[in-house]
C-alpha positions in Angstrom: -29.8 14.6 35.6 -27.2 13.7 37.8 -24.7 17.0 39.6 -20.9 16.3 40.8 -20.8 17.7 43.7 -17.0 17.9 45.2 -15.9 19.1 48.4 -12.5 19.6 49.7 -11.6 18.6 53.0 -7.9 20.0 54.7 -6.1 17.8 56.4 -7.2 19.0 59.8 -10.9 18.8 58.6 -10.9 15.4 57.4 -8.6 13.5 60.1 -11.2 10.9 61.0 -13.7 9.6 58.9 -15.8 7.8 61.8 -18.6 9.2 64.2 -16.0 9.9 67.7 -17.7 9.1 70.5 -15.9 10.7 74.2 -15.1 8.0 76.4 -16.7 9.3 79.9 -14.3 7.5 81.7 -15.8 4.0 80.6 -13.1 3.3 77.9 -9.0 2.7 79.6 -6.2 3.3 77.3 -2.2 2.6 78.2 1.0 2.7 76.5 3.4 1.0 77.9 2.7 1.0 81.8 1.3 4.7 81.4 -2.4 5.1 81.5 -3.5 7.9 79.2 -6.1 10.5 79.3 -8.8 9.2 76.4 -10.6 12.2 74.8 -12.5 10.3 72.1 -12.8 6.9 70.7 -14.1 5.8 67.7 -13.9 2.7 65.2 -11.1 4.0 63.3 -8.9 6.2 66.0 -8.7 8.0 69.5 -7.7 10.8 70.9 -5.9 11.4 73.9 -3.8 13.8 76.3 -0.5 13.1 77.3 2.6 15.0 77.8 5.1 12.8 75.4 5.5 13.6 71.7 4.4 10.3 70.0 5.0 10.0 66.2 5.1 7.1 63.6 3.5 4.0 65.0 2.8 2.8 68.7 2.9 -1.2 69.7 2.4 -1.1 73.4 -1.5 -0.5 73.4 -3.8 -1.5 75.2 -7.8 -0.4 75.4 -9.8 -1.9 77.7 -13.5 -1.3 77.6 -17.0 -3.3 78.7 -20.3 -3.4 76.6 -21.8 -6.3 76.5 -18.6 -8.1 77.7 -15.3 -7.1 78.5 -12.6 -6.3 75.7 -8.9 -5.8 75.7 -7.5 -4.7 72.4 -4.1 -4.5 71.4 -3.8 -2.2 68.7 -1.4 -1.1 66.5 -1.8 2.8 65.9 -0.4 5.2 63.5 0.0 8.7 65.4 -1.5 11.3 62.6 -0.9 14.1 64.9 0.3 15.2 68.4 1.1 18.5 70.0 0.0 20.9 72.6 -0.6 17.4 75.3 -2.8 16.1 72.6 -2.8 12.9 70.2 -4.8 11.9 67.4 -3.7 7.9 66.3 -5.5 5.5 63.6 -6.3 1.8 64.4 -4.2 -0.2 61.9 -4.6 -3.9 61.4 -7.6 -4.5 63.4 -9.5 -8.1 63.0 -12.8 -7.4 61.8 -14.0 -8.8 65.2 -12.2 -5.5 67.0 -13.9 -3.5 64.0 -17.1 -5.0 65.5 -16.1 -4.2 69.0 -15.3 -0.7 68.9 -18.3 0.1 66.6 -20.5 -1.5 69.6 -18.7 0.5 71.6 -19.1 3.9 70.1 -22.7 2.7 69.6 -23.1 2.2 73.7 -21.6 5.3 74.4 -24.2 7.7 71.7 -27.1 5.7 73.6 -25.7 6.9 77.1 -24.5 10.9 75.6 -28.4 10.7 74.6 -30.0 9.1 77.5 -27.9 11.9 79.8 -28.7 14.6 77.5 -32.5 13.7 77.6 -32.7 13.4 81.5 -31.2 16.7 81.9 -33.8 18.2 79.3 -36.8 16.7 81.1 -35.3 18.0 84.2 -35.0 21.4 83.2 -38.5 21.4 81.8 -39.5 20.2 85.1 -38.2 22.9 87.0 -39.6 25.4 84.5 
């Protein structure tokens, strides 16, 4: 017997559908000649601080990032929110070969968030 389950996401809750990965300074974002603060990256949208309002779309981006060689994407994003220095923008129009990208990218940085994590554990459990 099969059960429909539902579950109702707000807005807020359900922003971005994608694992978000924080940049740790390995992932550069501009608008325009302005470098931006990222927060989070993943393969659908970032995050980032700012002290502009942004709405509707942005053109002038560019994300510059190295995993296994350098990228420089040129997105087109569609702010969903921004407030409080914050901004929250979906990727729209990306070749499937930037889809690839980021998703390696988000990938690379898990594998590093883990390997750090890790190394800290076994040191505290050395010094235990």
């Amino acid at each position: 017997m099969k059960i429909d389950i539902e579950i109702e996401l707000s807005e807020e809750e359900n922003r971005r559908q994608a694992f978000r990965a924080a940049s740790s300074g390995q992932v550069k974002m501009t608008i325009g000649e302005t470098t931006v603060e990222l927060l989070d990256i993943s393969a659908t949208g970032v995050a980032f601080k700012t002290d502009q309002t942004f709405s509707g779309y942005l053109e002038d981006v560019a994300i510059l990032f190295k995993t296994h060689k350098k990228y420089r994407l040129k997105p087109r994003l569609k702010v969903s929110f921004c407030g409080k220095g914050r901004c929250g923008a979906e990727f729209e129009g990306l070749s499937d070969k930037a889809h690839m990208a980021l998703s390696e990218l988000v990938v690379s940085l898990q594998k590093e968030l883990i390997r750090r994590e890790r190394a800290l554990r076994e040191a505290a459990e050395d010094g235990a």
